[in-house]
SEDOTOR-530541 format. One record per residue: residue in three letters; z, x, y of N, C-alpha, C in turn. Coordinates in steps of 0.2 Angstrom, whole numbers, padded with zeros to 4 digits, always signed. Example, Ala and Ser with C-alpha at 12.3 -4.5 7.8 and 13.67 -1.06 7.14 Angstrom:
<recs>
ALA+0039+0066-0028+0039+0062-0022+0039+0066-0016 SER+0035+0064-0011+0036+0068-0005+0039+0064+0000 
</recs>
This chain:
<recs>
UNK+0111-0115+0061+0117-0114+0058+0122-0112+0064 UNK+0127-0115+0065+0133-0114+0068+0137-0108+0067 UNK+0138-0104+0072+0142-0097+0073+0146-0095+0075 UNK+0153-0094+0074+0160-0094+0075+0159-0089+0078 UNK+0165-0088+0082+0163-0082+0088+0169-0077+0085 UNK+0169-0069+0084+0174-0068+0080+0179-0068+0081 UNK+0184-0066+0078+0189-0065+0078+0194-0060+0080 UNK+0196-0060+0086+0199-0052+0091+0208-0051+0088 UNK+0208-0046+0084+0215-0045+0083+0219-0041+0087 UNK+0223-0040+0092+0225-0035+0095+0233-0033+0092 UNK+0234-0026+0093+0240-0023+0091+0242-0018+0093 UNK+0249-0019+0096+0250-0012+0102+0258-0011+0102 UNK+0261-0006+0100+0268-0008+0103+0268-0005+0112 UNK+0275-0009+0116+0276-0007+0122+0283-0008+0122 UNK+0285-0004+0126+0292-0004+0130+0293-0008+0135 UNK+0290-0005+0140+0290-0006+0145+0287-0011+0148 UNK+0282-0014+0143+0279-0018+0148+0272-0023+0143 UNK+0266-0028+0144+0262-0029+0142+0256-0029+0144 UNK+0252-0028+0138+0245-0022+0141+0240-0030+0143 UNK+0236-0030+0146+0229-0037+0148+0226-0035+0149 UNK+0217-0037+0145+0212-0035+0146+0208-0040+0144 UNK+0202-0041+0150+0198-0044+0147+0191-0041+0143 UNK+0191-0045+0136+0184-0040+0133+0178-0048+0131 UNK+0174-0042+0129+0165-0047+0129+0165-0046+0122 UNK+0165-0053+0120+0165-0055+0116+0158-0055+0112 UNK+0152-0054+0118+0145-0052+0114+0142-0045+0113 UNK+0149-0039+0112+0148-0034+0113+0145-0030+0108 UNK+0141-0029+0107+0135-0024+0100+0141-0020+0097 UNK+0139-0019+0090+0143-0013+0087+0149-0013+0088 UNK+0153-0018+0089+0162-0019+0093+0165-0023+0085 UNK+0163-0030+0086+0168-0032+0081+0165-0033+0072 UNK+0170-0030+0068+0171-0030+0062+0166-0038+0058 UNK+0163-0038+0055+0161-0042+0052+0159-0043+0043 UNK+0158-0049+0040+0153-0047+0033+0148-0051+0032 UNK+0147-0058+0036+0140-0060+0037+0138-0061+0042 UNK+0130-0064+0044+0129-0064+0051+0132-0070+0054 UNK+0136-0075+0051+0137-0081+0055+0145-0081+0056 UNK+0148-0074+0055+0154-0072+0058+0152-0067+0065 UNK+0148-0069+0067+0145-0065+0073+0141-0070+0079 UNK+0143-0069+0084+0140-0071+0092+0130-0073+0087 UNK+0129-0077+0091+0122-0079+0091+0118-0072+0095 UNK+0112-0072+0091+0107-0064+0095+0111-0058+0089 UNK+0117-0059+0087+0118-0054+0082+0118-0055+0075 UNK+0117-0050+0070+0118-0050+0065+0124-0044+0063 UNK+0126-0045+0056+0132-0042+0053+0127-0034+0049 UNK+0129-0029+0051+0124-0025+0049+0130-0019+0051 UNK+0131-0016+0042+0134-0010+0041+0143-0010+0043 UNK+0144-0019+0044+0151-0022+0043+0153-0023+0051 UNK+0147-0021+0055+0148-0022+0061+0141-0028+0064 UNK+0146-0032+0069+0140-0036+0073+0136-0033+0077 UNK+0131-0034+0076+0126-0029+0080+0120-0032+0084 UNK+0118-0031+0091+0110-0035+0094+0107-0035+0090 UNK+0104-0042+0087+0096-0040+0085+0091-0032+0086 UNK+0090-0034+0091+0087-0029+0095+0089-0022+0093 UNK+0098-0020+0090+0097-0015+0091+0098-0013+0082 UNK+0096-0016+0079+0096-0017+0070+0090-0013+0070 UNK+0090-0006+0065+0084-0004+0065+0080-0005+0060 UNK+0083-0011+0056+0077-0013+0051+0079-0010+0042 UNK+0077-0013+0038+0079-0013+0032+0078-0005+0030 UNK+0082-0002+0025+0080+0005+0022+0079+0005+0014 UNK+0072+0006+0010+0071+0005+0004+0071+0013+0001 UNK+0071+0014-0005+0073+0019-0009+0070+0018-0016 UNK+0066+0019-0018+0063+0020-0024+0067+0026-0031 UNK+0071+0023-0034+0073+0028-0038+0073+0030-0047 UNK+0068+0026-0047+0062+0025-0053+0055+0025-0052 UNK+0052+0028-0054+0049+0035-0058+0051+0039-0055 UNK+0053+0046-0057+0053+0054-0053+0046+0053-0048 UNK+0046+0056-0045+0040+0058-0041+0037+0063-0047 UNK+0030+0061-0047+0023+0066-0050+0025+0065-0058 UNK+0032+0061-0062+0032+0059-0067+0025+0059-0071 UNK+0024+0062-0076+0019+0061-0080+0019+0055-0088 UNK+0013+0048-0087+0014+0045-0092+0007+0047-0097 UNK+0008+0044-0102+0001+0043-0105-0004+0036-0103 UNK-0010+0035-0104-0013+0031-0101-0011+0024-0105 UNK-0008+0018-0102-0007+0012-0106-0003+0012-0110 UNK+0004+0018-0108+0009+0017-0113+0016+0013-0108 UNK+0014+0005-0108+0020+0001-0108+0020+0000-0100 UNK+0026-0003-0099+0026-0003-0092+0029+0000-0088 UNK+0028+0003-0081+0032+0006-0077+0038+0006-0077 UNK+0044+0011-0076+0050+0010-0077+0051+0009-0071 UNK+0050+0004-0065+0049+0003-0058+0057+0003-0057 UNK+0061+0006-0052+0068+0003-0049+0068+0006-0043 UNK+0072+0000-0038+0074+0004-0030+0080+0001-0029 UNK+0079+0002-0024+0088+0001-0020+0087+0001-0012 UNK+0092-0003-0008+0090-0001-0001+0096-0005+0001 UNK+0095-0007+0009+0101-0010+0014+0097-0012+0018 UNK+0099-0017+0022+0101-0022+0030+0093-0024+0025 UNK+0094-0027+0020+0089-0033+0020+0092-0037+0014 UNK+0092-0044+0018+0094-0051+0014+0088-0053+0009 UNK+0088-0051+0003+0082-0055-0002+0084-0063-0001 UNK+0077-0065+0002+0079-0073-0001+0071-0078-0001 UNK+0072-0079-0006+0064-0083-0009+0062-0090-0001 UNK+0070-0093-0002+0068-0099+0002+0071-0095+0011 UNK+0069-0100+0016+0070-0100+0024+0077-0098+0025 UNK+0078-0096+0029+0085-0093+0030+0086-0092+0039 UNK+0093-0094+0040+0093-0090+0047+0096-0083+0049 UNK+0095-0081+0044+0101-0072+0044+0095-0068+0048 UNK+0097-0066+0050+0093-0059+0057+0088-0056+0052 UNK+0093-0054+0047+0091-0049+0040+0088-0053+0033 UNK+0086-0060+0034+0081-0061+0027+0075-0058+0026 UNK+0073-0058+0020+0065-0056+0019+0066-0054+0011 UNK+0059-0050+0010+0057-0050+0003+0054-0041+0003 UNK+0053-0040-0003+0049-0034-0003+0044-0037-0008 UNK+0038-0032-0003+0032-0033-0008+0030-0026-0013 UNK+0028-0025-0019+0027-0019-0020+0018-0018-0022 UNK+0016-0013-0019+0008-0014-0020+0007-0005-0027 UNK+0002-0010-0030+0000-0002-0037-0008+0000-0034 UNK-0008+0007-0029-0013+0009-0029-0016+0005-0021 UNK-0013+0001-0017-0016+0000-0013-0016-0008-0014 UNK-0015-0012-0020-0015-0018-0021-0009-0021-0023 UNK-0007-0027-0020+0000-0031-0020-0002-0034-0027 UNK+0004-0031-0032+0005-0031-0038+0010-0037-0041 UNK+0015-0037-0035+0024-0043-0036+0026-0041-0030 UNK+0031-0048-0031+0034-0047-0023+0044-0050-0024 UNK+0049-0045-0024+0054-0048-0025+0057-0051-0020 UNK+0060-0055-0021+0063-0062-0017+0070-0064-0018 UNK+0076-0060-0024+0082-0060-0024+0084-0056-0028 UNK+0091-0056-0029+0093-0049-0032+0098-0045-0025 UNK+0103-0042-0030+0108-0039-0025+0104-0031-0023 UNK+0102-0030-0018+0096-0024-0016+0101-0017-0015 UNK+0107-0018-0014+0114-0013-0013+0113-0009-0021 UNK+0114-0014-0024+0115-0014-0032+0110-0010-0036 UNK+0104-0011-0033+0098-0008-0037+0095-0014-0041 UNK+0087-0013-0040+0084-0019-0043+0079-0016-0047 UNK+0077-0018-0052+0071-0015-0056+0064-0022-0058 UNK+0057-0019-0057+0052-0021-0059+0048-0019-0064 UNK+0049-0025-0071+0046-0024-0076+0039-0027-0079 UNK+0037-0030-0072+0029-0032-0071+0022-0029-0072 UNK+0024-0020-0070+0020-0017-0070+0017-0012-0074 UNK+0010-0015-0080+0009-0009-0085+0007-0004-0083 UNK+0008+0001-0084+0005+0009-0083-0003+0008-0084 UNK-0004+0010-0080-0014+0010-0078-0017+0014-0084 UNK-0023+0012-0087-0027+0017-0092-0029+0021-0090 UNK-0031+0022-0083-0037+0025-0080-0033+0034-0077 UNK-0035+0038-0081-0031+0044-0077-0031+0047-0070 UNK-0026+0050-0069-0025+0052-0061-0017+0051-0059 UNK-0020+0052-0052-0012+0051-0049-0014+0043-0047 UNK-0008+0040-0048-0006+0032-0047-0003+0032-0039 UNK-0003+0028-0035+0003+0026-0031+0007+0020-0031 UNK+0014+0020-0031+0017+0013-0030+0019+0011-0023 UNK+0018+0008-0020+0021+0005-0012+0026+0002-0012 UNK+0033+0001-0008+0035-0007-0007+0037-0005+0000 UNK+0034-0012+0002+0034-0015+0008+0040-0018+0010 UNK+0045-0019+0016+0048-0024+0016+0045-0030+0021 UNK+0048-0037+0020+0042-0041+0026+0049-0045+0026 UNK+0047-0047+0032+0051-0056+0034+0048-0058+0029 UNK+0053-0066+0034+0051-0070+0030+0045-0073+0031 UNK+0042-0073+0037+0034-0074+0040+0029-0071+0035 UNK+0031-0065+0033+0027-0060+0030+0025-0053+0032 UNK+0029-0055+0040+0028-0048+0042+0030-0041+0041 UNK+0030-0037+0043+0031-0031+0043+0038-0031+0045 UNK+0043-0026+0042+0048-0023+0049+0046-0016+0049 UNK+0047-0015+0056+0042-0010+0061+0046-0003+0059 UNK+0052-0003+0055+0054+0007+0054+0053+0008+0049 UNK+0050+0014+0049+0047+0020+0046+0051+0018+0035 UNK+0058+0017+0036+0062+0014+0030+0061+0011+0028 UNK+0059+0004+0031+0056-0002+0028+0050+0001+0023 UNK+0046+0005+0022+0042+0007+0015+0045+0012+0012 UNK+0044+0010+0007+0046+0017+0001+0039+0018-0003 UNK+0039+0024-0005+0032+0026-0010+0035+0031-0016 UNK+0032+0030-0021+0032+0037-0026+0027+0036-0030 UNK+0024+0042-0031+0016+0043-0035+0016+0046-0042 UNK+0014+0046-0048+0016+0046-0055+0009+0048-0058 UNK+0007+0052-0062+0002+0052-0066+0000+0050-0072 UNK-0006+0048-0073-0007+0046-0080-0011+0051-0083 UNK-0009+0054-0088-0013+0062-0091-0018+0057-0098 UNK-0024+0060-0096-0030+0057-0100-0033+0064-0101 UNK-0029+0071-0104-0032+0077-0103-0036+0080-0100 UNK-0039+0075-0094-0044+0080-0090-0039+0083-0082 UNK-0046+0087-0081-0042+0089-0073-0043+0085-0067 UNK-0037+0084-0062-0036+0081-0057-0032+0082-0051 UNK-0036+0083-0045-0034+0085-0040-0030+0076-0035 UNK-0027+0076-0031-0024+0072-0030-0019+0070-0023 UNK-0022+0065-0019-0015+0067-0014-0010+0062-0014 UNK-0005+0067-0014+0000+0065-0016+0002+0060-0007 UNK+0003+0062-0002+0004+0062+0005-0003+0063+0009 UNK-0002+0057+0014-0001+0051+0014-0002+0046+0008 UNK+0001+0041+0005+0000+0033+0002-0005+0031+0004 UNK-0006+0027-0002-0014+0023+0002-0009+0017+0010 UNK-0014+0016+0013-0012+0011+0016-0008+0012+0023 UNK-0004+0019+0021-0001+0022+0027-0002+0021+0035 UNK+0000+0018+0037-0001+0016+0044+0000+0025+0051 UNK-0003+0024+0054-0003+0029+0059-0006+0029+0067 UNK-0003+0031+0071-0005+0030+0077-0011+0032+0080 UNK-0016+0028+0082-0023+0029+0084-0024+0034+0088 UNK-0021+0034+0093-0020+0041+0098-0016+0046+0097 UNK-0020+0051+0095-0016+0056+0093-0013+0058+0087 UNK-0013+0054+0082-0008+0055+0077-0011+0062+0071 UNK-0006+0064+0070-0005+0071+0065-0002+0068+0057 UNK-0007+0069+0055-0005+0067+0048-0007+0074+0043 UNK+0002+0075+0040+0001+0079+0033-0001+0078+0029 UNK-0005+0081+0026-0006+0080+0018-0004+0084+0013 UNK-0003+0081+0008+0001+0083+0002-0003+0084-0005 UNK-0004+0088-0007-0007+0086-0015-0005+0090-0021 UNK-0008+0085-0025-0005+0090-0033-0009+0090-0037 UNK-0008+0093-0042-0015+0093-0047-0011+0094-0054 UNK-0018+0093-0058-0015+0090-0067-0020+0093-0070 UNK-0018+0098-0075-0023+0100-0078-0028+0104-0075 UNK-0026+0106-0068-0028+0112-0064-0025+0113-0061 UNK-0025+0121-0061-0022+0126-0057-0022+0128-0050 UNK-0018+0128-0044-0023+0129-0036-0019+0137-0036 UNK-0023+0140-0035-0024+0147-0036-0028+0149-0028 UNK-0029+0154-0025-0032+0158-0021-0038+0163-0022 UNK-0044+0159-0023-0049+0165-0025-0048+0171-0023 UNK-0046+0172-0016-0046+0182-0014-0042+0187-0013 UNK-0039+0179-0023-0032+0185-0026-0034+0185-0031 UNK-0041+0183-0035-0043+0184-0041-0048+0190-0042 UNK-0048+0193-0047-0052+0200-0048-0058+0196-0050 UNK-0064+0199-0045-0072+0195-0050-0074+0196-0058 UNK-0075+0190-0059-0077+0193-0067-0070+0190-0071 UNK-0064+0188-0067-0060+0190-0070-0058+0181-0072 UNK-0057+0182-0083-0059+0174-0085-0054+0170-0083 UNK-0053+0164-0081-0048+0160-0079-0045+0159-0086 UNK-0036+0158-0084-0031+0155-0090-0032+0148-0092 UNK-0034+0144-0086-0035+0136-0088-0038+0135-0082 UNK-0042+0129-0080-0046+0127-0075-0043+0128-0070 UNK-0045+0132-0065-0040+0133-0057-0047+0133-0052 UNK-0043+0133-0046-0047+0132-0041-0044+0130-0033 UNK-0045+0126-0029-0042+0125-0023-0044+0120-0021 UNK-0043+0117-0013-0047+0112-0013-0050+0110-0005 UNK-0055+0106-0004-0056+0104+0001-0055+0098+0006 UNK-0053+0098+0013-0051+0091+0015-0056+0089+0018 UNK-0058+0081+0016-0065+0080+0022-0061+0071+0023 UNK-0064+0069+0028-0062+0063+0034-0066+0059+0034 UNK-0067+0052+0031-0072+0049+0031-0082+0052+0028 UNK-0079+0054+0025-0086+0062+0022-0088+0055+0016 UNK-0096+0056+0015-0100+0054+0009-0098+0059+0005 UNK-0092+0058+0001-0090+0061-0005-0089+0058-0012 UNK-0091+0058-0017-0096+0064-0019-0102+0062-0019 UNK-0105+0059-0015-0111+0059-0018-0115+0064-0011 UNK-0113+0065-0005-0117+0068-0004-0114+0078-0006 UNK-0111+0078-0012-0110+0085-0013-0117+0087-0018 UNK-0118+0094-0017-0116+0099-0014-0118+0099-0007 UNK-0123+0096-0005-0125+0098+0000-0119+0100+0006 UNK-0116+0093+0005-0111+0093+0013-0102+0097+0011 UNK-0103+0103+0005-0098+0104+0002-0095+0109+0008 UNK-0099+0110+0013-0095+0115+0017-0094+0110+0026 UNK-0094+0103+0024-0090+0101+0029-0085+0095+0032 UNK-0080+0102+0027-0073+0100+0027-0070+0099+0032 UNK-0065+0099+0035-0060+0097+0041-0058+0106+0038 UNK-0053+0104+0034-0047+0111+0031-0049+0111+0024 UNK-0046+0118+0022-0044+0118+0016-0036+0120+0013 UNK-0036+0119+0006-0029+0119+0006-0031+0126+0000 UNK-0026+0130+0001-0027+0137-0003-0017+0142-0005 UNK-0018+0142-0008-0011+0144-0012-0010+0150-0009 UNK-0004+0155-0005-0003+0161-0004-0006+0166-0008 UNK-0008+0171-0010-0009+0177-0012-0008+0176-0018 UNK-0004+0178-0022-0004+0178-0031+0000+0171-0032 UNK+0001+0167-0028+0005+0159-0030-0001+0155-0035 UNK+0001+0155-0040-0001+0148-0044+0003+0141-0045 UNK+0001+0136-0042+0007+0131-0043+0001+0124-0042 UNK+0004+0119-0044+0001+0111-0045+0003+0106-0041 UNK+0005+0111-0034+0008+0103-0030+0009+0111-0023 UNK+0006+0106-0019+0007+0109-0009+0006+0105-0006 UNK+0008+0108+0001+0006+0102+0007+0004+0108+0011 UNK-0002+0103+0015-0007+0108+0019-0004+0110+0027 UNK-0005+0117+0028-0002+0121+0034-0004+0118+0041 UNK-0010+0113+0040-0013+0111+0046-0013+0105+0047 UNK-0011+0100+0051-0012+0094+0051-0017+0091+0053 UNK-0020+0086+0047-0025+0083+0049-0027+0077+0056 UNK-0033+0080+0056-0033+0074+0064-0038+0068+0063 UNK-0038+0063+0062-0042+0056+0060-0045+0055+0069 UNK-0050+0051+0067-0055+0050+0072-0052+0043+0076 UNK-0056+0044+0084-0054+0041+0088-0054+0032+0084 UNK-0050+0027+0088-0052+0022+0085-0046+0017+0081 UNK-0048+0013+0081-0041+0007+0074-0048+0005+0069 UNK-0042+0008+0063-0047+0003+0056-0045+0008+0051 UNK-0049+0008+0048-0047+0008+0039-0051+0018+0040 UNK-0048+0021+0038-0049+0030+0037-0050+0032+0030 UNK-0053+0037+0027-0051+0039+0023-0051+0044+0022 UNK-0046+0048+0020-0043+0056+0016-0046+0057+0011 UNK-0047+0061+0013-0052+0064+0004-0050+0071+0000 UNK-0050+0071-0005-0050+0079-0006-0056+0082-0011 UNK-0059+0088-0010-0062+0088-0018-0061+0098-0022 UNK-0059+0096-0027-0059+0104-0031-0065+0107-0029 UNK-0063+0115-0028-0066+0121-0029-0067+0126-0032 UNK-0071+0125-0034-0071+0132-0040-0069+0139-0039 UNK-0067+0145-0039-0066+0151-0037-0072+0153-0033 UNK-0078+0151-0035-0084+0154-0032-0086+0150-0027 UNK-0080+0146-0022-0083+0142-0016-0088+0138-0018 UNK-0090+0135-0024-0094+0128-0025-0088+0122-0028 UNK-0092+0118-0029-0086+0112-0027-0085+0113-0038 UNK-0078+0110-0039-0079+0113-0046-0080+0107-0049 UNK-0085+0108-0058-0087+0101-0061-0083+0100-0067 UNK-0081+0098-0070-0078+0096-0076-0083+0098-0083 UNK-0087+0098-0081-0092+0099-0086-0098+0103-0085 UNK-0101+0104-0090-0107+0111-0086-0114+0108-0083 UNK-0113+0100-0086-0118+0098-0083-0119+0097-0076 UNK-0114+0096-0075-0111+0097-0065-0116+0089-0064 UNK-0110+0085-0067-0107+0078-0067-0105+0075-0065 UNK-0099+0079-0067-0092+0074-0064-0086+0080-0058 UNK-0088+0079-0054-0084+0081-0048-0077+0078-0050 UNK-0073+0083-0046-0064+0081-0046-0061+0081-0041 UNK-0060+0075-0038-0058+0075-0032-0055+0066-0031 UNK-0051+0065-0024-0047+0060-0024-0048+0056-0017 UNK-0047+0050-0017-0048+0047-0008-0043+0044-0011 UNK-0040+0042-0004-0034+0038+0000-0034+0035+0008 UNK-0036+0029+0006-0037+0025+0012-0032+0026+0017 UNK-0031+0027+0024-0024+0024+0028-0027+0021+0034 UNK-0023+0020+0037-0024+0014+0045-0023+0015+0050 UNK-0027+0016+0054-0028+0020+0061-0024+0011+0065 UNK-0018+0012+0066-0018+0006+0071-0013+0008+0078 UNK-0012+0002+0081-0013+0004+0089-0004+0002+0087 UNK+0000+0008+0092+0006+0008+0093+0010+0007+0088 UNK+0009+0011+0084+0013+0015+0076+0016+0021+0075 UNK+0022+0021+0073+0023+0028+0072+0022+0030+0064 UNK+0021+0036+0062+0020+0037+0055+0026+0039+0053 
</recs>
């Protein structure tokens, strides 16, 4: 495609005299634009101005359907999915714009649809996706990609939000990180978040002994690639951290005071969490100490990433 070089308006009044300058024409962030083929070649039209490639920082998505931690029932229709974003051109076919590509959206870690047009300023909605039977916390992903398939490398480029399906039992859950999450191999510090449904996270050494719980409460604990659950109880006390509620706070949703630290290496991690009972045993849903309560989330230890 052919690129007209833009268009310099100047305007000045003078008395005395006439002003001369000479200006560069391939100058970032200088000249007024509305597409990228009103822009020097190496630039794109980004935010009404022509801009380096190089200095575009990449698509920003916004997820603004479901609430976050939204509660459905299990199998009831399909997700009211909607986002919204900038500096990305949806376009199914080849394109020369700086800024084409597509969003993928992934449910739970798995590429579910992938939209391809649609005015993305506007807001766009996805009606593809049923509400899962299976209770718990759900996640939704969307990725932005070229048109290659690739990734754009900032942190904006993904949007997430996680929703529950209530099937009346208890469920611990992390909210933060997403599955899938990418993070730097060396060094990286990752929060984590979580919430619970149908249980309480309370602070045992603010509960009086003896004293009966109001609804199922407990706390929880963090372990890093751990044989969970099947090697509990035995390995129940080797967590990384735990996560425990202030003093008399009851509430269904924290992020932990500590940052978690993944092991050396690139590849596939996993975050774990599992309920605790008041009495520092891991808690069971049932008396016959069956069904443990707890949640894993994959992320990606990869090399030169930021989280």
């Amino acid at each position: 495609m052919s690129r007209r070089k833009p268009l310099i308006v100047l305007a000045w009044l003078s008395i005395a005299g006439c002003y001369a300058a000479e200006f560069d024409t391939d100058a970032s962030a200088v000249f007024v634009c509305s597409q990228d083929d009103e822009c020097p070649l190496g630039q794109a039209c980004s935010e009404g101005l022509c801009q380096a490639t190089a200095d575009l920082r990449g698509p920003a998505l916004a997820i603004t359907s479901p609430a976050p931690l939204k509660v459905f029932t299990p199998g009831d229709g399909n997700l009211p999915l909607a986002f919204e974003g900038q500096d990305l051109l949806l376009a199914a076919d080849e394109s020369d714009e700086a800024r084409a590509g597509y969003v993928e959206v992934y449910l739970d870690g798995a590429l579910v649809d992938a939209v391809t047009a649609g005015d993305l300023e506007a807001g766009l909605e996805v009606a593809s996706i049923p509400i899962p039977t299976t209770g718990g916390l759900h996640h939704v992903v969307l990725s932005a990609r070229h048109q290659d398939g690739e990734r754009f490398d900032n942190p904006e480029a993904d949007a997430h939000v996680a929703f529950w399906v209530d099937d009346g039992r208890e469920h611990v859950a992390i909210v933060e990180p997403p599955p899938g999450a990418r993070f730097e191999s060396d060094g990286a510090r990752v929060q984590v978040e979580i919430a619970s449904l149908n249980f309480t996270l309370v602070n045992p050494g603010f509960v009086a002994p003896g004293e009966p719980p109001a609804a199922p409460e407990g706390y929880v604990h963090i372990y890093v690639d751990a044989d969970v659950p099947s090697c509990l109880p035995a390995c129940n006390f080797d967590y990384q951290s735990s996560i425990i509620p202030p003093g008399l706070a009851r509430v269904n949703q924290m992020t932990a005071d500590q940052y978690l630290v993944l092991p050396d290496g690139v590849g596939t991690v996993r975050v774990q969490i599992v309920a605790q009972a008041l009495d520092n045993e891991p808690y069971y849903r049932s008396d016959d100490l069956q069904e443990l309560v707890y949640d894993e989330v994959p992320v990606q230890s990869v090399v030169g990433e930021q989280p």
